[in-house]
N, C-alpha and C positions, 0 to 999 in steps of 0.2 A: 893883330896877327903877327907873329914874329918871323921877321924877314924870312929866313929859311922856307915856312910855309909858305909864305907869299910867291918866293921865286919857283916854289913847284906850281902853286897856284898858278903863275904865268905860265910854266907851261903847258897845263894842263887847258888855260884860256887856247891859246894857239891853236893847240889838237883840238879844242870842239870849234872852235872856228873853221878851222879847213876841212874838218869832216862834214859839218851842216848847208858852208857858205854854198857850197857847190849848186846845192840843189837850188837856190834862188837866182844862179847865174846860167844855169843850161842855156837860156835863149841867146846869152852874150856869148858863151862858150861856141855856141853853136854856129852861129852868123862867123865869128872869127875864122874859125878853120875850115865852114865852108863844110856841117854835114847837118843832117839831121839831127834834131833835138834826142828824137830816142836812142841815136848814135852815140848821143854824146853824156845822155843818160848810163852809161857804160861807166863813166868816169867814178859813179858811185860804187859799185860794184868792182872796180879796180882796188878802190881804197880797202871798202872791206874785206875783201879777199886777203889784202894787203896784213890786216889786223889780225883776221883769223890766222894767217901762218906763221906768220913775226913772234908774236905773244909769247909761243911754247918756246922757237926758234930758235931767239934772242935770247928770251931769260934762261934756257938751257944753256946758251954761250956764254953768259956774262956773270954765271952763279955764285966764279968764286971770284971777281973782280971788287974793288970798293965802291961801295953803290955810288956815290960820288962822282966816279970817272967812267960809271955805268948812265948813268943820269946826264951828265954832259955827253957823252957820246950819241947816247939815243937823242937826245933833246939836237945834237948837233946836227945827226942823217935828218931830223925832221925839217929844220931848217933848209937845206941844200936843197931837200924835194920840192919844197914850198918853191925855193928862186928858183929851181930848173923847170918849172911847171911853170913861173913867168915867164921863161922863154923858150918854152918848148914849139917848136914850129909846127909840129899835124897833131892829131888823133893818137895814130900810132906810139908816137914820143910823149904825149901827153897820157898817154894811159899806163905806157909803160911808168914815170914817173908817179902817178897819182900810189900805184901799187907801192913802189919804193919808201913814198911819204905814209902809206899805213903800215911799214912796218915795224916800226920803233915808238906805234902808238899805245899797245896794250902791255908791252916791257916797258914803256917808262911809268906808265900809270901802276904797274905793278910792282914798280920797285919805288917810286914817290910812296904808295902807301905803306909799302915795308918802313921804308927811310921814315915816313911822319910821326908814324906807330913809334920807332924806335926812341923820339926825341921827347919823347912825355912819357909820365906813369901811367901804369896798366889798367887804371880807373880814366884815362879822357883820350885811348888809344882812337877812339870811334869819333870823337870831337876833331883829332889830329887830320886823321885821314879825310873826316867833312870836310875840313879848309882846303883839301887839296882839289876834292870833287866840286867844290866851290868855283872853282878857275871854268870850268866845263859851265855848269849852268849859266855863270852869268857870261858866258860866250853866246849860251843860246837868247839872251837879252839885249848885248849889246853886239858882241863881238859878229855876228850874223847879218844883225840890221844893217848894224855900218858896215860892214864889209858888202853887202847884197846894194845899198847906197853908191857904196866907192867903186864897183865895177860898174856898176851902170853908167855913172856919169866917167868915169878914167878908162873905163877901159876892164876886163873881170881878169888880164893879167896883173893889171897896180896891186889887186887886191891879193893876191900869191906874193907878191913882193913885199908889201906889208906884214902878209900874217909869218913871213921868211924872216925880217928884222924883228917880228918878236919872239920866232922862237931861236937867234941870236943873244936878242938881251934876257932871254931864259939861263942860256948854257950861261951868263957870265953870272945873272943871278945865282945860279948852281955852284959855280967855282968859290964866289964869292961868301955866300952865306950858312952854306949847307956843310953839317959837319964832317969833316974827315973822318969819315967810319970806317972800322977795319972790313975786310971782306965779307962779304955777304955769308959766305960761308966756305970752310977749308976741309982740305983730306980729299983721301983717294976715292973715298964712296961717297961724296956730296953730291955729285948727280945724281948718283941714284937712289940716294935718298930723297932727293926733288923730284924726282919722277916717280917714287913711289907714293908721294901722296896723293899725286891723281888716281892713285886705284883704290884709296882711300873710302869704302861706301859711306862717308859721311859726306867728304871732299866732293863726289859723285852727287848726289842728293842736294848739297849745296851748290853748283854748277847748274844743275837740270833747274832749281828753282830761279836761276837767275835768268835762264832760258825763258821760261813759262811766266816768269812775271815782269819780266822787263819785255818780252813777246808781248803782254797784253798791252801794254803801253803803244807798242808802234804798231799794232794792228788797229789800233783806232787814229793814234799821230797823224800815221802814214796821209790817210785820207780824213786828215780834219777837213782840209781847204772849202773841197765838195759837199760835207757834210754840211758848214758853216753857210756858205752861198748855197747851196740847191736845195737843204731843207730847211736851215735855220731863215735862209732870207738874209743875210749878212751880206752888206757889200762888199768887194774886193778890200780897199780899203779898211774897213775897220777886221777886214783877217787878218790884215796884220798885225791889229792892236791888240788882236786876241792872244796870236801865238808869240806873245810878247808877254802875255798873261801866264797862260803856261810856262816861261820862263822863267817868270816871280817864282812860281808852285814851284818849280823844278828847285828855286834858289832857298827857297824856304823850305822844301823840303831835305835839303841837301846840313842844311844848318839843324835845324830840330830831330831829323833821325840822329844825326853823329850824338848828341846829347843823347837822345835814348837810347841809343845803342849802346850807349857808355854804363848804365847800367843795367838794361835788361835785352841783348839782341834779338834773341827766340823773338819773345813777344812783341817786342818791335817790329821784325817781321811778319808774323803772322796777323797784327791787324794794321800792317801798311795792304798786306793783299788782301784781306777783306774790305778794307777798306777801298782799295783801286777797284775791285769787283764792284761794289756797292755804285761806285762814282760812274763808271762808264752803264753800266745796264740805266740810270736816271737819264744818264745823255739821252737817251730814247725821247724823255719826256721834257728835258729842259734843254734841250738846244733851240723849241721854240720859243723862247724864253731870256729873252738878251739878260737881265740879273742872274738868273739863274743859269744861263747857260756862263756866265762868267764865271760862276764859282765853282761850276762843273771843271774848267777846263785849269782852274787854279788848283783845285783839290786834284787832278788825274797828276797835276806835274809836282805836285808836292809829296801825294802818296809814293809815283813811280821810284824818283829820284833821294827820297827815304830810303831804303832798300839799298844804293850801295852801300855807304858806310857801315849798316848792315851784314851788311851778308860777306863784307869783308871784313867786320870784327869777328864774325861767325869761323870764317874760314883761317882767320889766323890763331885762333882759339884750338882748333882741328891738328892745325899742321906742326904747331910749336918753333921750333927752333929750321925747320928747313920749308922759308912763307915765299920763295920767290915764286918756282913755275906756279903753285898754285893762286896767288896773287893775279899774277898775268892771266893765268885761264881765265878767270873772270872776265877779263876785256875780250875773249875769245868768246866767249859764251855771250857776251851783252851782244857781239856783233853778230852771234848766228840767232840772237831773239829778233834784232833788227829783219833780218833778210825773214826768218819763221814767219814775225807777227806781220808783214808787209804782205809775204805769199799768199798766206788765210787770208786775210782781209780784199786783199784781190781777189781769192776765188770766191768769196762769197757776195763780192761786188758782181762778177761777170756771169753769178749763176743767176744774176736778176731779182736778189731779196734786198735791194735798195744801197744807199750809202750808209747808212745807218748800223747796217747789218756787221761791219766791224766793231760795231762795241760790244756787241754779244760774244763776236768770238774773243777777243778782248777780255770779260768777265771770263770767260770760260777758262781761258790764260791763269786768269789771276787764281782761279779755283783750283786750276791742276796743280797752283804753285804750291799753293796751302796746303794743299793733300799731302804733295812729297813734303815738305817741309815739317808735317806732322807727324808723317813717317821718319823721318828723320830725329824727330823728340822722342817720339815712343821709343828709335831703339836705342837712343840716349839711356834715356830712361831708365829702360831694361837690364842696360850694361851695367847701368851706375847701382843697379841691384842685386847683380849675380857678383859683383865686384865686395857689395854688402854683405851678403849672404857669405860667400868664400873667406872674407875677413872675419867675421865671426864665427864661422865652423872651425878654422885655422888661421889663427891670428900672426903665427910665427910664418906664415909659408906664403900667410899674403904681404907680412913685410918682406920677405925677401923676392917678392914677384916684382914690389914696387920698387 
């Protein structure tokens, strides 16, 4: 992997580390400051919040900056939040910060994949951008465990203080390897030319499907745990060898989509979500099934995480020459499938049709995904024929349209 990617790769580790870690330290969180768990279960919900507003926010502020000094700078607020959230004294100061640190989460990852895309040819743009989604998965493999390890034992402050010094040796990595590119983009109308791709109905259709299929993914996530101990019969213990398993899938899916998406994204898309549909609606049947239920939960995190490099080679195919805000929406969008696919699968846990009852809604995710996203080919399609039709009835008028 050439440095550059790597050092975005790092930062990208970092951010899925302090987005995930949290959630295996609530108990330590909680005893420190002295509130309740579901108090401090809040802390989650700070971040994302944090992600959803940032994303547009920042990449709106930083459009026409050199992604470079855009990239160091986000990567740098990420770091400061990480230490100040080491030594944040209550709840209050601790949440305020947790927000701070998601805001420079979906802008850097948005402009990392502008930056990756830019530094390879238009044939392995999808392979570039894997390397960067690569840092995130194997966060959720390593950077997680260890950090959910290092707070236990140090303290679940050490563990903010750590994932703060690497997203330090990020920004130096950044300074360091990544090329001096000119501004992301200049003139008086480059905002709004970025902001007009989000009105884009292709942009629009590609968003909702990253909703609805990365929704089905944490609607079933969310509540593996339960699922694994209270129907699978899994002890504590080996759940966490499992959701160690899904981080393989997440890591191998993260590699083999960027490859096919390099040459065909559509369909790359369309059967990673038949496929994620396919894989959870079997959970039904093979989570009693310790083989089976491994491959189940390897195939859910390899289908899922397929799907970014996707649906970002997708979207930068769309937008052409003005890829920032709508780059960034995407990490807006993954975090309102997050909180979506979590809500359904809670209400369909607490209307009493079991634990299980999130893979269905789950499947149903992945189906809505494939529909818009089908809808979105067809009026591909369409275009790319009335486009035919107009060139051939007048050939002079459509080269001058082009």
């Amino acid at each position: 992997m050439p440095l550059a990617l790597l050092a975005l790769a790092l930062g990208t580790f970092g951010i899925g580390t302090t987005e995930f870690v949290i959630m295996g330290l609530l108990p330590e969180v909680a005893d420190g400051l002295g509130v309740p768990v579901s108090e401090a279960g809040h802390l989650i919900s700070a971040y994302a919040a944090g992600v959803v507003v940032g994303a547009p926010l920042l990449a709106a502020a930083t459009v026409k900056l050199p992604r470079r000094t855009v990239l160091m700078a986000l990567m740098g607020v990420f770091a400061v939040g990480n230490l100040l959230s080491a030594v944040a004294p209550g709840i209050g100061s601790l949440m305020a910060v947790r927000f701070l640190t998601g805001l420079p989460h979906g802008a850097f990852f948005g402009a990392a994949s502008v930056a990756a895309a830019a530094m390879v040819g238009r044939d392995r743009r999808a392979t570039a951008v894997s390397r960067v989604f690569l840092g995130l998965t194997i966060a959720n493999v390593v950077g997680v465990p260890l950090g959910t390890l290092l707070g236990q034992a140090a303290g679940w402050r050490a563990t903010f203080a750590v994932v703060g010094v690497i997203g330090l040796v990020a920004v130096a990595g950044v300074a360091a390897f990544v090329p001096a590119a000119a501004p992301a983009a200049t003139g008086k109308g480059v905002l709004r030319t970025e902001v007009a791709t989000l009105r884009h109905p292709q942009v629009v259709l590609s968003l909702a499907a990253v909703v609805f299929g990365f929704g089905a993914m944490f609607a079933c996530y969310s509540y593996v745990t339960p699922m694994l101990t209270e129907v699978g019969g899994f002890s504590a213990a080996t759940v966490t060898v499992l959701l160690a398993v899904v981080g393989l899938g997440m890591t191998a899916g993260s590699v083999l989509g960027g490859r096919a998406a390099d040459r065909a994204p559509m369909a790359t898309l369309y059967v990673c979500l038949l496929a994620l549909a396919g894989v959870l609606v079997s959970f039904v049947v093979t989570v009693h099934h310790p083989v089976l239920a491994i491959l189940s939960l390897f195939g859910a995190g390899m289908f899922s995480l397929a799907l970014g490099p996707a649906i970002q080679t997708r979207i930068l195919d769309l937008v052409g020459d003005a890829p920032t805000m709508a780059s960034a929406a995407i990490q807006s969008a993954s975090n309102i499938a997050n909180s979506l696919g979590a809500w359904l699968g809670g209400m369909v846990i607490a209307a009493g049709l079991g634990y299980l009852a999130p893979t269905i809604v789950g499947a149903t995710l992945a189906v809505a995904g494939l529909a818009v996203l089908m809808l979105s080919g067809g009026l591909e399609v369409r275009g790319r024929r009335r486009e035919a039709q107009v060139e051939a009835a007048d050939p002079e008028r459509a080269l001058a349209a082009a």
